[in-house]
Structure formats: C-alpha cells, structure tokens
C-alpha positions in Angstrom: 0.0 0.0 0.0 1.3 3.7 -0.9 1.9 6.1 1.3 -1.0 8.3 0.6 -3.6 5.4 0.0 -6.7 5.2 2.2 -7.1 1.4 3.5 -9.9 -0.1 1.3 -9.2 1.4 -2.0 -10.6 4.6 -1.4 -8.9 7.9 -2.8 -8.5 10.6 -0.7 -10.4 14.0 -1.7 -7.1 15.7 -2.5 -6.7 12.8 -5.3 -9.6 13.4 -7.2 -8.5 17.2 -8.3 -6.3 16.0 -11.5 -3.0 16.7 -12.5 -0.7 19.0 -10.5 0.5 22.2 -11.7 3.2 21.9 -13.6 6.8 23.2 -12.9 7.1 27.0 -14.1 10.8 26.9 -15.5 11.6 30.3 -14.0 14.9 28.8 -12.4 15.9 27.2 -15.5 15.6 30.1 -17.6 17.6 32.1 -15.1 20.3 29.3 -14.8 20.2 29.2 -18.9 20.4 32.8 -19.0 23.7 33.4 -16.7 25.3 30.6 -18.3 24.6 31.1 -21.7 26.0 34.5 -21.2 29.0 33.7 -19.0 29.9 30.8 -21.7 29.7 33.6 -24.5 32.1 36.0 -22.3 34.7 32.6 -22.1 34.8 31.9 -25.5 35.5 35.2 -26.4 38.2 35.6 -23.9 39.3 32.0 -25.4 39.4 33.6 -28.7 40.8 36.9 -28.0 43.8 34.7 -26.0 44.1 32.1 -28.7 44.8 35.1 -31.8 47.1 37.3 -28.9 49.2 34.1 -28.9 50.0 33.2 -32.6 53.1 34.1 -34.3 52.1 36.7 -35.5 50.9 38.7 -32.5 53.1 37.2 -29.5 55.8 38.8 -29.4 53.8 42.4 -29.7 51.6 41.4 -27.0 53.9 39.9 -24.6 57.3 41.1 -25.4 59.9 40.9 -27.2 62.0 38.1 -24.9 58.6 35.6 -25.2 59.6 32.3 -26.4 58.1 30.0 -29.3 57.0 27.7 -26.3 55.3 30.3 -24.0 53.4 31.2 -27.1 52.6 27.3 -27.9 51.3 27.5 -24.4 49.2 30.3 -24.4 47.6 29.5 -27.8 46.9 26.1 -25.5 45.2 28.2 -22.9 43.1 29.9 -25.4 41.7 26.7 -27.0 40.6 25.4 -23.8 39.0 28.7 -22.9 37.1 28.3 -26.2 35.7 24.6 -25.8 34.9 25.5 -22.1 33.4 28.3 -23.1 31.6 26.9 -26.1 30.4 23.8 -23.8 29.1 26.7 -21.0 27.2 28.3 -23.8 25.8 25.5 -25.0 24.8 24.1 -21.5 23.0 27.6 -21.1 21.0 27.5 -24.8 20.3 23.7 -23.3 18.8 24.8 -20.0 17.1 27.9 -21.3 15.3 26.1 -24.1 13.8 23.4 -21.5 13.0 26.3 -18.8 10.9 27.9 -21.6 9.1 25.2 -22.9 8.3 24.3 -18.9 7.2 28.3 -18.7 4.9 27.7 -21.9 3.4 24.4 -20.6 3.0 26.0 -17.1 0.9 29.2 -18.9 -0.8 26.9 -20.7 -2.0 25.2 -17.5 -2.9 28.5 -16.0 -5.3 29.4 -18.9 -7.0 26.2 -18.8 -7.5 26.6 -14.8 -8.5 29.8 -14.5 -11.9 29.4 -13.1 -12.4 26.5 -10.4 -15.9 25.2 -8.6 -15.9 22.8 -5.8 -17.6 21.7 -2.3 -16.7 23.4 0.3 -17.3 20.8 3.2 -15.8 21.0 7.0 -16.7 21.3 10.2 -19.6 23.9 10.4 -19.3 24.4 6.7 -21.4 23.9 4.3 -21.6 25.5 0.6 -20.0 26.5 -2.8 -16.6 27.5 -3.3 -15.3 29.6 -6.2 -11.9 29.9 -7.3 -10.2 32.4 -9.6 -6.6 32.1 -10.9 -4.7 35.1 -13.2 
C-alpha cells in the first residue's frame, strides 16, 4: 500500500482534483540565462587569448624576450577557454530552451485553470466555493 492510499481502495479528496500544476521553468531560464552569457564572455576571452598568442601577434603582446613555447602554451590556454566556453554556452542555450518550454506548458496550465468550482465541506461548513486564478 502507498503512502497516501486510504485502506480499502478509497482515494483521498485531495486525489480526485487531476493533474498538478506543472513546474514554471523560471529557475531554469535564469540558470540558462547566466550561463549562456557567461559561456559567450569565455569563449570570447578564449578567442581573443588564442589570436594574442599566434606568431604573429606574440611577441607584440607579450614582449619581445617571449619564447616559441610560452606562445605554444598560451595558444593552448586559449583553446581550452574556447571549448569551455563553447560547452558553457551550449549548456546555457540547453537549460534555457527546457526552462521555456516548462514556462509555456506552465501558462498553458494557468489558462486552462482559470476558473475553479468545488464543495466546500468542514466542520460547520457547508456551501460553494469559487476559485479564480490570473
């Protein structure tokens, strides 16, 4: 027997009221939102430290006493800035794509449960009760 069974089969009255609202998304779209952003800012630091390190710009940028290897190196530093960078962005598109289609579903829900009638039963209490939802 679960948890929230009543012995004999019965449902409880909170069972009867359909499905539950569904999750809004509002934390994944935030969470999608930073890191989509931050992963952009990476791989454009990635970039920018990948093209300051080639040959042709490496001994501008860091002197003229920078070796071949330091430059090998950095160009290595840049690289994985970009696919870390790339990866956070893509994470982020990942998250805010699912956070929006659980806002969409979630408005959806609203609209279609705007209005609610039910007993109103309890101790004393007898009636109607109305609901409204926007």
């Amino acid at each position: 027997m679960e948890e929230s069974e009543v012995p004999g089969g019965y449902h409880e009255a909170m069972d009867l009221r359909g499905d539950d609202e569904p999750v809004d998304g509002d934390k994944k779209v935030t969470l999608g939102s930073v890191l989509f952003a931050l992963g952009l800012i990476q791989t454009g630091g990635g970039v920018s430290s990948y093209i300051t390190a080639t040959p042709r710009f490496c001994s501008g940028v860091y002197g003229s006493g920078v070796s071949e290897q330091t430059c090998a190196g950095l160009r290595i530093y840049g690289i994985v800035g970009i696919a870390f960078g790339g990866l956070m962005a893509a994470t982020g598109a990942t998250f805010l794509g699912w956070g929006l289609i659980e806002r969409q579903r979630h408005r959806k829900w609203m609209r279609e449960r705007g209005f609610a009638v039910g007993p109103l039963l309890g101790p004393g209490q007898r009636g109607l009760s109305l609901g409204f939802r926007f």
